[in-house]
C-alpha positions in Angstrom: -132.9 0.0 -97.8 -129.2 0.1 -99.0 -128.2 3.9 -98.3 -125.0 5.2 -100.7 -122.9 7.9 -100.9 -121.1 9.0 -104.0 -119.8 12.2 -106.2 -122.0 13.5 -109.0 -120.7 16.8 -111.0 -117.6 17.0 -108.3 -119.8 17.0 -105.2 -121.0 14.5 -102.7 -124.3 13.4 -102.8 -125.9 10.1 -101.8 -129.3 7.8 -102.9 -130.5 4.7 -101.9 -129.5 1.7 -104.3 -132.4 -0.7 -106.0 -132.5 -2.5 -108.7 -131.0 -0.8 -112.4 -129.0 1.7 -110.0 -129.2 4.4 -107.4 -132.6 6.6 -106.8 -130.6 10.4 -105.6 -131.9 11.4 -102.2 -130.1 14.3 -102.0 -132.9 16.4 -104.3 -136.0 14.5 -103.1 -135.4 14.7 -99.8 -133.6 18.2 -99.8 -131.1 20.4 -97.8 -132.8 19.3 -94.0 -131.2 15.7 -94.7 -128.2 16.9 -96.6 -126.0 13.5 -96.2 -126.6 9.7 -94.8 -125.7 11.1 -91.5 -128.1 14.0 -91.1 -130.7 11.2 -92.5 -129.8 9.1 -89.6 -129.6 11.8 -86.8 -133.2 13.3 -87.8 -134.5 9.7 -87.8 -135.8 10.3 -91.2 -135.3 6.7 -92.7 -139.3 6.3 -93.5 -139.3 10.1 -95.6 -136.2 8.2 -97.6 -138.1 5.0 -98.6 -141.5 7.3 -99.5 -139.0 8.9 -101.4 -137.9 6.5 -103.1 -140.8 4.8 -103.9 -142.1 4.3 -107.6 -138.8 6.3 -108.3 -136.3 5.3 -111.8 -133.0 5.3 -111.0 -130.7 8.6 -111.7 -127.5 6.6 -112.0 -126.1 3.6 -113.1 -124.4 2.8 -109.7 -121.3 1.2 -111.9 -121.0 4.9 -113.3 -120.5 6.5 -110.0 -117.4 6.9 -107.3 -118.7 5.5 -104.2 -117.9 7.5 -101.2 -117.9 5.9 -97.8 -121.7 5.7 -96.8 -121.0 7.8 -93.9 -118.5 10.8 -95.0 -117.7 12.0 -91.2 -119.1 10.2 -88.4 -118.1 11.4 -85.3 -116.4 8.6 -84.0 -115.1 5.3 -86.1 -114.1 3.0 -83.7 -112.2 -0.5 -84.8 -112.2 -3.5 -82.7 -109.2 -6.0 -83.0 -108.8 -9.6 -81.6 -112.7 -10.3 -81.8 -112.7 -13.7 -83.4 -111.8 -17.1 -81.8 -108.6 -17.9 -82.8 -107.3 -14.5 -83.3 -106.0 -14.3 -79.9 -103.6 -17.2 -80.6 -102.8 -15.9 -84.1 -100.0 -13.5 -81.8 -98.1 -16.5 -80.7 -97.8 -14.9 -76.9 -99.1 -17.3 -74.6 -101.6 -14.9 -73.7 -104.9 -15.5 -72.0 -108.2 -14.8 -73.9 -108.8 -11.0 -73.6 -111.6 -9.8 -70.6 -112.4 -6.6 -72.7 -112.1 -5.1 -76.1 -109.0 -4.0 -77.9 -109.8 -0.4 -79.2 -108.2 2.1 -81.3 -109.3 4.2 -83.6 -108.7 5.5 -87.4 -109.6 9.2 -89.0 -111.8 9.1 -92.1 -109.1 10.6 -94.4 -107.6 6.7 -93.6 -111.0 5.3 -95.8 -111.9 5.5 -99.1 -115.1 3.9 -101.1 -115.8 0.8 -102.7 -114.3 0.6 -106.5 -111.8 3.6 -105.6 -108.4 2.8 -105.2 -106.4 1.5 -101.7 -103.1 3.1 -101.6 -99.8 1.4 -101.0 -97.4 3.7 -99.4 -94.5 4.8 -100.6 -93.4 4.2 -97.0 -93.7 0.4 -96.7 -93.8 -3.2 -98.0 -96.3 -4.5 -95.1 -99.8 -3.3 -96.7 -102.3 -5.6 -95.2 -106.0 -6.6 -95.6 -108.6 -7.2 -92.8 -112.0 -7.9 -94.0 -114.7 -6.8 -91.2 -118.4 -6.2 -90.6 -119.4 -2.8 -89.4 -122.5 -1.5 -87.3 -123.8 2.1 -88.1 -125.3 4.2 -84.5 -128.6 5.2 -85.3 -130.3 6.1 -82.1 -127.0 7.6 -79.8 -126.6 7.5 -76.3 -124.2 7.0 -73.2 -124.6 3.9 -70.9 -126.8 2.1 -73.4 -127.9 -1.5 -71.0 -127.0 -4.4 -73.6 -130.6 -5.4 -73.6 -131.3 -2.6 -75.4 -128.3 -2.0 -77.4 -130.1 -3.7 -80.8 -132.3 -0.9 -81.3 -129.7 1.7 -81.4 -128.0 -0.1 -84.4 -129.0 1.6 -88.0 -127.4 -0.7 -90.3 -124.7 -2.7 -91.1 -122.2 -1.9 -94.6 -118.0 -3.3 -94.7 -114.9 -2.4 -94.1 -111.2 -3.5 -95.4 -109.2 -2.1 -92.5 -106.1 -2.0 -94.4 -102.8 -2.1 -92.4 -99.2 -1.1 -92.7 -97.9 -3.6 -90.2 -94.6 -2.3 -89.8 -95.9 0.9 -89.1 -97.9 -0.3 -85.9 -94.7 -1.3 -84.2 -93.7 2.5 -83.8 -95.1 3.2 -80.9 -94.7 1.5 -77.9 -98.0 1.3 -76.4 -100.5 2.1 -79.8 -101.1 1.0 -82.9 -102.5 4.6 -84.4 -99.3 4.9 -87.1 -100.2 1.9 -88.9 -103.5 2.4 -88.9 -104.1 5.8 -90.0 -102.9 5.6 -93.6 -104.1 7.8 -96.5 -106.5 5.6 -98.2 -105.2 2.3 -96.7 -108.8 1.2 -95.9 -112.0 1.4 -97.7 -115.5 1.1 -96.5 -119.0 0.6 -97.9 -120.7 -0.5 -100.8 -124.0 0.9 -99.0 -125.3 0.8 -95.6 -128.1 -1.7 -95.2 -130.5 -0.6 -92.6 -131.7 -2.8 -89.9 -135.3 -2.8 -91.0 -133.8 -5.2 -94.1 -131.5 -6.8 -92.1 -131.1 -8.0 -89.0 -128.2 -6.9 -86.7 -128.6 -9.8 -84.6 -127.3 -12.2 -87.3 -125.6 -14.7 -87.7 -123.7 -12.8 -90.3 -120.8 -14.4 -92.4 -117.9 -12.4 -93.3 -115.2 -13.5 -96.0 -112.3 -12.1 -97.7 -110.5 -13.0 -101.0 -107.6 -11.3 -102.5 -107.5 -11.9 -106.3 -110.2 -14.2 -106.2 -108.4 -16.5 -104.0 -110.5 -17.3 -100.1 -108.0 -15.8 -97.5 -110.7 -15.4 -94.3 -113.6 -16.4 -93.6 -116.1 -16.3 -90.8 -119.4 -16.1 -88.6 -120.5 -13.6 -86.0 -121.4 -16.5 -84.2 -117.8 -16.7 -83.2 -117.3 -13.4 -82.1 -115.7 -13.0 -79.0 -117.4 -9.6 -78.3 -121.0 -9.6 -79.7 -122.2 -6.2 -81.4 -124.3 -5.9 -78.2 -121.8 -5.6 -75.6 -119.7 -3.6 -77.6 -122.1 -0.7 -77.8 -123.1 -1.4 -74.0 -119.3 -1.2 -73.5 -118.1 1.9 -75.6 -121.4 3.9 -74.1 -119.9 3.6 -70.7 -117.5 5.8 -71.8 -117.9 7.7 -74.7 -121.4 9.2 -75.8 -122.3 7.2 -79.2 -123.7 9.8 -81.6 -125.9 8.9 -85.1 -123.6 7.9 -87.8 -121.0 6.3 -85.2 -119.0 3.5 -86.7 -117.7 0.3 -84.8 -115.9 -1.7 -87.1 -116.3 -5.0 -85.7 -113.0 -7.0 -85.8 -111.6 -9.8 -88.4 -111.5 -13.6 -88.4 -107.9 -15.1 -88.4 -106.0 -15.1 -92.0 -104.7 -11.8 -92.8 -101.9 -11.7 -95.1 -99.4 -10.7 -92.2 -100.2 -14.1 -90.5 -98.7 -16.1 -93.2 -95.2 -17.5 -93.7 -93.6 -15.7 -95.3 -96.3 -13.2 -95.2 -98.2 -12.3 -97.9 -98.5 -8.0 -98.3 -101.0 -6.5 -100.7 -99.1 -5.9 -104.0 -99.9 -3.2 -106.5 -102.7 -4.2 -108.7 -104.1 -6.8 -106.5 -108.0 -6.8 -106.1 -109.4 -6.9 -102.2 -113.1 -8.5 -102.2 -114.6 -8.2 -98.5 -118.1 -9.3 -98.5 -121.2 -10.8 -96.6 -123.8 -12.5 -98.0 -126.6 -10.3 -96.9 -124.7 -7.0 -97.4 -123.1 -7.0 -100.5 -119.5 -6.9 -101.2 -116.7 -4.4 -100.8 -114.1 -4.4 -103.4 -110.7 -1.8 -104.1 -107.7 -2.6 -106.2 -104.4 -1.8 -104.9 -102.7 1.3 -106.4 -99.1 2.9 -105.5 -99.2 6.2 -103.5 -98.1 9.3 -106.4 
């Protein structure tokens, strides 16, 4: 099932998308499973397929203004330096990282796919990061790795936009540059794990303007989905609707030379093949 949220009439609702558009959950389902995240936290995934089956769709989905697919998780968690080859990408001499590189970004920071990414008024240095994302369904705290798979709902994208020159005004974080208004986007839909696999492989590729600019397998991630749950569960309780953004392959814009920022107008494609694809056009912040 591919799980959406989106406005109708001014208010958030959210569906499931099939074929010819999106079936609205929101009124067959009703006010017990009022968003994607109360859906996931009652474990009510089989009352939204017998919901949706036999159903027409309400919408045209190109009609509507996707929301994230989760409005306000608890936690969205980003992972950075997760692919091989990132690490050298920094040009420090540095040994390959023992454990994750964490931080973390509010949802006001994301918007959905089709709605504009903002360039600040701020900075130049707007960057692109194409990434795969994992949705908590089942939550918990010391979750073993062996058993980490089953507490994955889904899997949707995420451009975690950057304002690199931003992330250099702190000395020990990277929050700043991360944190943007509308600098990142993520969705179209969450695809649920009954569909698709968590366990992969899963290919990952960004284009900017049509033109390949990363491009990747999870086969080559240094920190597999399943220890990063075990991992983040050790400390923090994971809670349904949870987001861990997964980390990008090597070939964002600021890695170039000169480097090549996100210009007004410019169209951001992040997709995998088994997901869908992501897609925001650069606007200037009013």
């Amino acid at each position: 099932m591919r799980l959406v949220s989106y406005l109708s009439d001014g208010a958030p609702r959210y569906g499931a998308a099939v074929d010819g558009g999106v079936v609205d959950l929101t009124r067959r389902i009703g006010r017990d499973f009022s968003d994607v995240k109360a859906l996931i936290a009652a474990n009510a995934l089989a009352d939204a397929q017998e919901a949706v089956a036999g159903q027409k769709p309400d919408h045209a989905l190109e009609s509507l203004v996707l929301l994230p697919p989760v409005l306000a998780p608890e936690k969205l968690w980003c992972i950075g330096v997760n692919y091989a080859e990132r690490n050298a990408e920094y040009k420090d001499n540095s040994d390959l990282p023992k454990y994750p590189s964490l931080f973390v970004r509010s949802m006001s920071s994301m918007t959905g796919s089709g709605q504009p990414l903002e360039k600040p008024k701020v900075s130049e240095q707007l960057d692109y990061e194409g990434e795969l994302v994992i949705v908590i369904g089942q939550g918990g705290r010391h979750i073993p790795r062996e058993k980490a798979w089953s507490h994955i709902f889904g899997m949707t994208l995420c451009n975690e936009g950057t304002i690199r020159d931003w992330l250099r005004h702190g000395k020990f974080n990277v929050t700043q540059g991360k944190n943007f208004d509308r600098s990142g986007s993520i969705g179209p839909w969450i695809v649920t794990s009954d569909e698709l696999d968590p366990r992969g492989p899963h290919d990952i590729i960004t284009r900017v303007n049509g033109e390949v600019r990363q491009q990747d397998t999870t086969e080559r991630l240094m920190f597999p989905f399943d220890f990063l749950i075990a991992y983040l569960s050790t400390f923090a309780t994971l809670k349904p609707g949870d987001m861990i953004v997964t980390g990008t392959p090597t070939g964002a814009g600021a890695r170039f030379d000169p480097p090549r920022w996100l210009r007004v107008g410019d169209v951001v494609e992040v997709e995998s093949s088994r997901i869908g694809v992501l897609r925001n056009t650069v606007a200037a912040e009013q």
